[in-house]
CHARMM-style PDB file with segment names, atoms N, HN, CA, C and O in Angstrom:
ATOM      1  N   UNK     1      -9.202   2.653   6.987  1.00  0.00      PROA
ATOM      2  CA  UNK     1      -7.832   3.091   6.839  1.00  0.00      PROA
ATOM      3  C   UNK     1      -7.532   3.259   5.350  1.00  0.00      PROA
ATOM      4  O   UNK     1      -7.482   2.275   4.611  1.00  0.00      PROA
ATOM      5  N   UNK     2      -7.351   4.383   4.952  1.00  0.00      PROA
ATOM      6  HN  UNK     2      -7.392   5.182   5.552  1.00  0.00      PROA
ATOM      7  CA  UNK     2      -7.018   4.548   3.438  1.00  0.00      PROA
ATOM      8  C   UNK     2      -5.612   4.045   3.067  1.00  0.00      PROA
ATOM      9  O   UNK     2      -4.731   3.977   3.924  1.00  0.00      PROA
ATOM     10  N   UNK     3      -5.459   3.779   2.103  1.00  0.00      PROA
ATOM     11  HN  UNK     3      -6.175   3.834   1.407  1.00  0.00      PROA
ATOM     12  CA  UNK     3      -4.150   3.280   1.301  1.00  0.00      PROA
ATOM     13  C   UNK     3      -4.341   3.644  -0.056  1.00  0.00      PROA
ATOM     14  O   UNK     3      -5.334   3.444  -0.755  1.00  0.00      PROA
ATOM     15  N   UNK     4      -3.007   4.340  -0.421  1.00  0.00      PROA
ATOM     16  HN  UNK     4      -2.200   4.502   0.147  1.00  0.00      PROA
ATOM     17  CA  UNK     4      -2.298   4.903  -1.158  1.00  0.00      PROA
ATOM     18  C   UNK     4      -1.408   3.798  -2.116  1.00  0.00      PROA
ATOM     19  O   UNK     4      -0.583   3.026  -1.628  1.00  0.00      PROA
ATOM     20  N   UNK     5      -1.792   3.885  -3.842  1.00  0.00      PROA
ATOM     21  HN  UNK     5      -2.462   4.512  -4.239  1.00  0.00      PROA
ATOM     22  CA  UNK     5      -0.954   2.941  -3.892  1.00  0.00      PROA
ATOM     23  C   UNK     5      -0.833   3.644  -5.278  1.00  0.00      PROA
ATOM     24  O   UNK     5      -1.764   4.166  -5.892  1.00  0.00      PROA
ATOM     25  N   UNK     6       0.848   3.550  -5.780  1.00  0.00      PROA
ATOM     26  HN  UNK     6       1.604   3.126  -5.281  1.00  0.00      PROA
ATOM     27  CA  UNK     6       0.953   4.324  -6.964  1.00  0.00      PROA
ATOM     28  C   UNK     6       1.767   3.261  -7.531  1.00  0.00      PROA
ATOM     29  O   UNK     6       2.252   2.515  -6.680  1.00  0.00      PROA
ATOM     30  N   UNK     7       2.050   2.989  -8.763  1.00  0.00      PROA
ATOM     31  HN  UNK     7       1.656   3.595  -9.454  1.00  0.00      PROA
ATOM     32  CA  UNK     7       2.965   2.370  -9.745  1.00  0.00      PROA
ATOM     33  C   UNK     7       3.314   3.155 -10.831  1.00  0.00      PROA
ATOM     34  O   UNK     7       2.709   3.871 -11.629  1.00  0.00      PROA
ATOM     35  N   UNK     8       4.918   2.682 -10.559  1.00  0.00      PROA
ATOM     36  HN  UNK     8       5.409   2.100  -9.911  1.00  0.00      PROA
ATOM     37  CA  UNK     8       5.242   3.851 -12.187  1.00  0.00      PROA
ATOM     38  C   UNK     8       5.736   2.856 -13.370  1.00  0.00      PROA
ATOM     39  O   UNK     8       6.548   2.051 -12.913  1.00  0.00      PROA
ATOM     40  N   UNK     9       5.535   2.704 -14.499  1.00  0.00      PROA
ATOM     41  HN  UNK     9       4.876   3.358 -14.870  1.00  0.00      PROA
ATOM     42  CA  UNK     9       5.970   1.959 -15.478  1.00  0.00      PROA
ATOM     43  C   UNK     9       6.502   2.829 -16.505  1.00  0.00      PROA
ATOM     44  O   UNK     9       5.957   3.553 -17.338  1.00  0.00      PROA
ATOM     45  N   UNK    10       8.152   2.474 -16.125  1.00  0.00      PROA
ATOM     46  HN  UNK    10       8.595   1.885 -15.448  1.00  0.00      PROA
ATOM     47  CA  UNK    10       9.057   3.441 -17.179  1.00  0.00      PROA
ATOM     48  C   UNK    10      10.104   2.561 -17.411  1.00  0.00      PROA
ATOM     49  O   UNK    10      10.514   1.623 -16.728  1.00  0.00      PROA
ATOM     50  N   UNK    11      10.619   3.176 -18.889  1.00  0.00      PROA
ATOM     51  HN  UNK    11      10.285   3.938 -19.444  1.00  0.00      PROA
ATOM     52  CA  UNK    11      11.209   2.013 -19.306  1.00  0.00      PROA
ATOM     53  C   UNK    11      12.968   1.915 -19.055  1.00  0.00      PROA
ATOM     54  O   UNK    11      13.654   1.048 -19.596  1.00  0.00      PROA
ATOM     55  N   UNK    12      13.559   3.056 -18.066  1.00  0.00      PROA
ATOM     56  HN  UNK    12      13.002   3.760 -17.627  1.00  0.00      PROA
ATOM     57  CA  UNK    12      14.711   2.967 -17.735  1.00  0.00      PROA
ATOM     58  C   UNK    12      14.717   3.980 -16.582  1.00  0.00      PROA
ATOM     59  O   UNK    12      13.910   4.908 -16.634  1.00  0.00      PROA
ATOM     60  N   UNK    13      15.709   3.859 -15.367  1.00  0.00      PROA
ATOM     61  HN  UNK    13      16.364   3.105 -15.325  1.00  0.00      PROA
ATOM     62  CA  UNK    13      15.916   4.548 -14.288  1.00  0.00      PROA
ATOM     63  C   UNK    13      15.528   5.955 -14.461  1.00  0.00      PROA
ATOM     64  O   UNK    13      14.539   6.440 -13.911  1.00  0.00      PROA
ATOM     65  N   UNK    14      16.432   6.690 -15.340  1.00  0.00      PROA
ATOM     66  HN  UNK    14      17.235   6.296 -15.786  1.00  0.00      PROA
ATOM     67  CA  UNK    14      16.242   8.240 -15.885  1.00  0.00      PROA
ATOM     68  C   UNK    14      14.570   8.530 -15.785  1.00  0.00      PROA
ATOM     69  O   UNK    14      14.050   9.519 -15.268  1.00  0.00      PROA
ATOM     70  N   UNK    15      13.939   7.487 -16.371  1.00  0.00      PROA
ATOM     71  HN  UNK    15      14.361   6.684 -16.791  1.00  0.00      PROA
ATOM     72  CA  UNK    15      12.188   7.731 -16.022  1.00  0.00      PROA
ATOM     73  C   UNK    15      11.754   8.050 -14.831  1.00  0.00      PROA
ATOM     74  O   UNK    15      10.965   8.967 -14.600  1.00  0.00      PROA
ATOM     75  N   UNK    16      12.511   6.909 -13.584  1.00  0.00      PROA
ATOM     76  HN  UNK    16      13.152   6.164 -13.772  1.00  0.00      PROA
ATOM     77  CA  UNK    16      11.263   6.816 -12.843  1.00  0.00      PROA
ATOM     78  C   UNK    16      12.256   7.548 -11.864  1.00  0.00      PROA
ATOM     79  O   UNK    16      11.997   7.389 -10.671  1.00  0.00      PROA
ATOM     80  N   UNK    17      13.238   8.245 -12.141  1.00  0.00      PROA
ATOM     81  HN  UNK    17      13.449   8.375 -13.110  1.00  0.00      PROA
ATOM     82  CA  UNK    17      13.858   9.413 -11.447  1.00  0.00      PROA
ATOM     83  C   UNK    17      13.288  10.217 -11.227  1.00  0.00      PROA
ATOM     84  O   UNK    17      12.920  10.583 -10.111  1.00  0.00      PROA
ATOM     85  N   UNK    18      12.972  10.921 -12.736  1.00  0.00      PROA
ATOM     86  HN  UNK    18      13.271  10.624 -13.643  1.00  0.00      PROA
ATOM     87  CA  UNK    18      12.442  11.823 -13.081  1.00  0.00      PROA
ATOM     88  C   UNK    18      10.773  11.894 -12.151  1.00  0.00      PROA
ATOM     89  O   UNK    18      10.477  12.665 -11.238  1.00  0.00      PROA
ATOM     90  N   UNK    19      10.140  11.088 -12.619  1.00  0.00      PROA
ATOM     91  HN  UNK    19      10.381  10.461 -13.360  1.00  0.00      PROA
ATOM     92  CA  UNK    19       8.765  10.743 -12.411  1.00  0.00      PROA
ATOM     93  C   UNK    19       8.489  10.701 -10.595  1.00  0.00      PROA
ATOM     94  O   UNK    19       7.438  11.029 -10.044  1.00  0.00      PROA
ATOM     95  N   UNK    20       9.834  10.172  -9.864  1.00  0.00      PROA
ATOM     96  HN  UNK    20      10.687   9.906 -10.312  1.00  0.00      PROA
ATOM     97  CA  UNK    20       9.351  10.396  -8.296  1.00  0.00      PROA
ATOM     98  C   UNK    20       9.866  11.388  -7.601  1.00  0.00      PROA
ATOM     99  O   UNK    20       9.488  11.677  -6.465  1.00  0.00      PROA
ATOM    100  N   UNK    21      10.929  12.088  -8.345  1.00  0.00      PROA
ATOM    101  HN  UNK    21      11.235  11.854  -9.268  1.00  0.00      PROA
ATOM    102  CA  UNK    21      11.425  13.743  -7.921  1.00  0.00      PROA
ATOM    103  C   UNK    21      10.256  14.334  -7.278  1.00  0.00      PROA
ATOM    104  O   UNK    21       9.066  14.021  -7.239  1.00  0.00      PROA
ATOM    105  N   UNK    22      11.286  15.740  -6.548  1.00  0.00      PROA
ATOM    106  HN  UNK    22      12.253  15.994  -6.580  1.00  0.00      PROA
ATOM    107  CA  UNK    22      10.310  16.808  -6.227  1.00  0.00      PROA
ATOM    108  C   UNK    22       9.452  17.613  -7.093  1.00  0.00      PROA
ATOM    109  O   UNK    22      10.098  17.727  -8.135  1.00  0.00      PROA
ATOM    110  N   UNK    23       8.428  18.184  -7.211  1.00  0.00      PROA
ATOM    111  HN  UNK    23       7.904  18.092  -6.365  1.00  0.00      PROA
ATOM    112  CA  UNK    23       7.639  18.684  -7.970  1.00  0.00      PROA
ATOM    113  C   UNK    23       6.297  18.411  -8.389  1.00  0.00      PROA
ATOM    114  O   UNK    23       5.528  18.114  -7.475  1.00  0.00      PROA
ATOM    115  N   UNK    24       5.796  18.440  -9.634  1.00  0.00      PROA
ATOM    116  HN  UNK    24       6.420  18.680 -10.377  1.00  0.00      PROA
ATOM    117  CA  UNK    24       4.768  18.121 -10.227  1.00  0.00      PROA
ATOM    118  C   UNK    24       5.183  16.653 -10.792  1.00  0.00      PROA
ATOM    119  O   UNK    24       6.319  16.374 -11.173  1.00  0.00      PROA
ATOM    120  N   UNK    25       4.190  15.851 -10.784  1.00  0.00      PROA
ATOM    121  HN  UNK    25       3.266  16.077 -10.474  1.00  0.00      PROA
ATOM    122  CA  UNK    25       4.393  14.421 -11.280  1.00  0.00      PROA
ATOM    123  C   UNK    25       4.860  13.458 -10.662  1.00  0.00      PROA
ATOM    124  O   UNK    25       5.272  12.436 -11.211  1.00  0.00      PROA
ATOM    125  N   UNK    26       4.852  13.725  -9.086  1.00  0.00      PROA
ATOM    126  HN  UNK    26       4.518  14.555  -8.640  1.00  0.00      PROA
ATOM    127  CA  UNK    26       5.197  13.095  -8.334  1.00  0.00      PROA
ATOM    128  C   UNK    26       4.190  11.809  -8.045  1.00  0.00      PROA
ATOM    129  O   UNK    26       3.150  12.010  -7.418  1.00  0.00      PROA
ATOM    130  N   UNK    27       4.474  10.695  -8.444  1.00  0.00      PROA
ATOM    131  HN  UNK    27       5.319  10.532  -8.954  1.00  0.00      PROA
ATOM    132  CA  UNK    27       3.209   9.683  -8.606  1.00  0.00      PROA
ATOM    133  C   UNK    27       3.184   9.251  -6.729  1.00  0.00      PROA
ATOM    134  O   UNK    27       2.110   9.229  -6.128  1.00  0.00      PROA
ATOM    135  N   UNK    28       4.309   8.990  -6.135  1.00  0.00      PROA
ATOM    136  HN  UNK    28       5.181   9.008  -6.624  1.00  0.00      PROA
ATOM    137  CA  UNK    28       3.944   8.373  -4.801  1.00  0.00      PROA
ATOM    138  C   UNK    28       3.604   9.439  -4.180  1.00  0.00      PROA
ATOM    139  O   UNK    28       2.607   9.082  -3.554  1.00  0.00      PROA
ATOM    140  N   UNK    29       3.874  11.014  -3.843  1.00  0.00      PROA
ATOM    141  HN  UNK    29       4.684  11.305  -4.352  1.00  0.00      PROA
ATOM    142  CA  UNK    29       3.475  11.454  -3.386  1.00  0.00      PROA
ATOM    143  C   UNK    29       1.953  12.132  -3.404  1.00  0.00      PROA
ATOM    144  O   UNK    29       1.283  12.280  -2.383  1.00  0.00      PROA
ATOM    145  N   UNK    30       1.509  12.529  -4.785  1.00  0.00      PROA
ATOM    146  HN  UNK    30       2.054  12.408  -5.615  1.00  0.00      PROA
ATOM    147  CA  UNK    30      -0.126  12.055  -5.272  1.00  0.00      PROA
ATOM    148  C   UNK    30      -0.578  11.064  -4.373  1.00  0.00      PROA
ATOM    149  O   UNK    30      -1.510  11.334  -3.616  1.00  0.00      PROA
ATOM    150  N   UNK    31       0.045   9.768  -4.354  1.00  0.00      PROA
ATOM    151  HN  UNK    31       0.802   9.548  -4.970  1.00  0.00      PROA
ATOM    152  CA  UNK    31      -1.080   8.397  -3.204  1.00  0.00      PROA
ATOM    153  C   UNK    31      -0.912   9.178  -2.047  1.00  0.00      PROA
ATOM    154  O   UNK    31      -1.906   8.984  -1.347  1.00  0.00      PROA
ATOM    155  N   UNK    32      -0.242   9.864  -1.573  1.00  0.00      PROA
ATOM    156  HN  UNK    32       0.566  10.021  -2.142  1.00  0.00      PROA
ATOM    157  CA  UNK    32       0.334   9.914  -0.235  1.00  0.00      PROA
ATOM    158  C   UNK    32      -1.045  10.805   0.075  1.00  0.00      PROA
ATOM    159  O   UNK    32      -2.043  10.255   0.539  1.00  0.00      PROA
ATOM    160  N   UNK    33      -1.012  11.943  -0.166  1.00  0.00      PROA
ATOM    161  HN  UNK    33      -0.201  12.390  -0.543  1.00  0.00      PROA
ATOM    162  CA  UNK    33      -1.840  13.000  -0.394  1.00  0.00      PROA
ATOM    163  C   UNK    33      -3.163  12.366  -0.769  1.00  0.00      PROA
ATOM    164  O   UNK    33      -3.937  12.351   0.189  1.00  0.00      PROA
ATOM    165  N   UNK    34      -3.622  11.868  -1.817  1.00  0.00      PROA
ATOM    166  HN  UNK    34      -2.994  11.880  -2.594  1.00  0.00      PROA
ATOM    167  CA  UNK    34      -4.819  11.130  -1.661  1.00  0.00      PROA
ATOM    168  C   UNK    34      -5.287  10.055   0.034  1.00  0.00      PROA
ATOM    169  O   UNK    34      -6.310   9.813   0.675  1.00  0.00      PROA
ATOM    170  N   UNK    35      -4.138   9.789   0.097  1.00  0.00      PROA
ATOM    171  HN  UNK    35      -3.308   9.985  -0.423  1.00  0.00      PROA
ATOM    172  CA  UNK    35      -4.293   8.856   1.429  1.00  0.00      PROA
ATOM    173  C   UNK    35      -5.007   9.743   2.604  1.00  0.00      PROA
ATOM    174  O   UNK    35      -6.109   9.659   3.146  1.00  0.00      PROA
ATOM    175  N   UNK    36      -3.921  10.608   2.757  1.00  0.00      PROA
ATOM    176  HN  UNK    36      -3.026  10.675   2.317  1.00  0.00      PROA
ATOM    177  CA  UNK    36      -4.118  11.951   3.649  1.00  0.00      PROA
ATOM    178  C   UNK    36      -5.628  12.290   3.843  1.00  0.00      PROA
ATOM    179  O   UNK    36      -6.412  12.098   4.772  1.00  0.00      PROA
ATOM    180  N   UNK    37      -5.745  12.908   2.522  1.00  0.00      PROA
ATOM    181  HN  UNK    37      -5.108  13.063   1.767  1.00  0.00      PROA
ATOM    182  CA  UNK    37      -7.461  13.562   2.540  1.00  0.00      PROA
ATOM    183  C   UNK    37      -8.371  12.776   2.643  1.00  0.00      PROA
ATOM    184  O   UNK    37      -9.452  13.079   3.148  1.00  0.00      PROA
ATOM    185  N   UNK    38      -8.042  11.439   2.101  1.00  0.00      PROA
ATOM    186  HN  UNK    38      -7.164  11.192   1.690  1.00  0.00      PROA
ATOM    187  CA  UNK    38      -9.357  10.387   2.562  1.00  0.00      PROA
ATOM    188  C   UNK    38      -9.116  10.540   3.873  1.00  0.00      PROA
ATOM    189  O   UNK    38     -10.002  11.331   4.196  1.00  0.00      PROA
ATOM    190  N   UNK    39      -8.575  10.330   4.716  1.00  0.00      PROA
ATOM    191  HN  UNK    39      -7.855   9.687   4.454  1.00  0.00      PROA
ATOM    192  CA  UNK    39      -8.025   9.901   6.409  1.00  0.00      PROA
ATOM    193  C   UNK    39      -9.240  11.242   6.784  1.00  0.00      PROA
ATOM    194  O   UNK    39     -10.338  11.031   7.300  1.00  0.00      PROA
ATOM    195  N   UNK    40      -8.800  12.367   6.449  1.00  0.00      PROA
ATOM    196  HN  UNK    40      -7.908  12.538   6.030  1.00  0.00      PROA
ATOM    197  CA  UNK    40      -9.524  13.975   6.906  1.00  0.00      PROA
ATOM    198  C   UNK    40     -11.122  13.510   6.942  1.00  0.00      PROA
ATOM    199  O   UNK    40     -11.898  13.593   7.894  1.00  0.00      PROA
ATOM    200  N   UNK    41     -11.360  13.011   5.649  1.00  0.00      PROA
ATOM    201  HN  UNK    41     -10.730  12.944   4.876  1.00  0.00      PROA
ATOM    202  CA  UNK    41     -12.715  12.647   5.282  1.00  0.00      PROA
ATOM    203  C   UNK    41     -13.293  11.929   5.453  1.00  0.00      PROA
ATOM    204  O   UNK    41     -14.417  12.058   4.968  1.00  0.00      PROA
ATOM    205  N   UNK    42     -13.049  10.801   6.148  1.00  0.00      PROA
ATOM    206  HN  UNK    42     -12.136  10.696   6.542  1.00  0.00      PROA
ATOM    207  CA  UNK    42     -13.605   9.611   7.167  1.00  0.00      PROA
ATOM    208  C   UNK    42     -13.683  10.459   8.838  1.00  0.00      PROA
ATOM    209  O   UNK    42     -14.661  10.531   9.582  1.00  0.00      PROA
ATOM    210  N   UNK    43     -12.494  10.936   9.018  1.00  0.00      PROA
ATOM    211  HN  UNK    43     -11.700  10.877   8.414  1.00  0.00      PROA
ATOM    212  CA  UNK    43     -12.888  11.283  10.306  1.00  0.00      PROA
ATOM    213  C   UNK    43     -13.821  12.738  10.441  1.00  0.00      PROA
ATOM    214  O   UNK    43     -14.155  13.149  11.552  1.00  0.00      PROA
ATOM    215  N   UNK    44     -14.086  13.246   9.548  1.00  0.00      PROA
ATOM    216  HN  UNK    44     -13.814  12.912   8.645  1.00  0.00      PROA
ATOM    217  CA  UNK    44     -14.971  14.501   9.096  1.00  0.00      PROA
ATOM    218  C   UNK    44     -16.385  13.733   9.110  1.00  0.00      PROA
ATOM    219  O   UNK    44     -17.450  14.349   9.086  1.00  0.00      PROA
ATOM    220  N   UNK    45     -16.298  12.389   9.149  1.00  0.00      PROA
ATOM    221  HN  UNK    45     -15.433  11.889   9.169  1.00  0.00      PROA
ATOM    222  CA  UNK    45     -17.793  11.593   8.901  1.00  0.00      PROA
ATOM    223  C   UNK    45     -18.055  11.197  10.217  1.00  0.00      PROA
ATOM    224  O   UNK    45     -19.179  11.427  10.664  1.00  0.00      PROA
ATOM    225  N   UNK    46     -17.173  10.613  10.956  1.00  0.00      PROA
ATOM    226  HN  UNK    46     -16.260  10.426  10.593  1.00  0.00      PROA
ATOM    227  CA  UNK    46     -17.180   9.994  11.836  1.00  0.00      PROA
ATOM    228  C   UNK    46     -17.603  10.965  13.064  1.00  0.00      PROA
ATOM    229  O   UNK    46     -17.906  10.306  14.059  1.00  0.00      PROA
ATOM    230  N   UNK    47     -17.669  11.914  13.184  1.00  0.00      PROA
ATOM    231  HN  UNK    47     -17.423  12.449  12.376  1.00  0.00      PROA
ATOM    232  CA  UNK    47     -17.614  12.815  13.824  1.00  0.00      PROA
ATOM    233  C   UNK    47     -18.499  13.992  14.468  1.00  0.00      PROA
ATOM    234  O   UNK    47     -18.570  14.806  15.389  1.00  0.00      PROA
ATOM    235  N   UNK    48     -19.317  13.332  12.947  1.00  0.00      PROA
ATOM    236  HN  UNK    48     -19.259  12.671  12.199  1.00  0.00      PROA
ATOM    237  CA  UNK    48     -20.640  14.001  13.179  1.00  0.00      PROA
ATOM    238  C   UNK    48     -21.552  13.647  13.921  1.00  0.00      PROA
ATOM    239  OT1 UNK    48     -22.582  14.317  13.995  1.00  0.00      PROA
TER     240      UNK     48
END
């Protein structure tokens, strides 16, 4: 089971606003997405 794990270290709200918004630089959604494709890629193994 993959897990996704992101931390943001900023030094006031306005940061980690910014930093988990929609778009590029999205740090939790990066884990999320890493999580995802590992999941694809275990069962792409498993399968064979």
């Amino acid at each position: 089971l993959p897990i996704g794990f992101a931390v943001l270290t900023t030094e006031n709200i306005a940061q980690a606003t910014e930093r988990s918004g929609p778009g590029a630089g999205n740090k939790g959604e990066e884990a999320a997405i890493g999580a995802v494709e590992m999941w694809h890629v275990l069962q792409s193994i498993r399968t064979r």
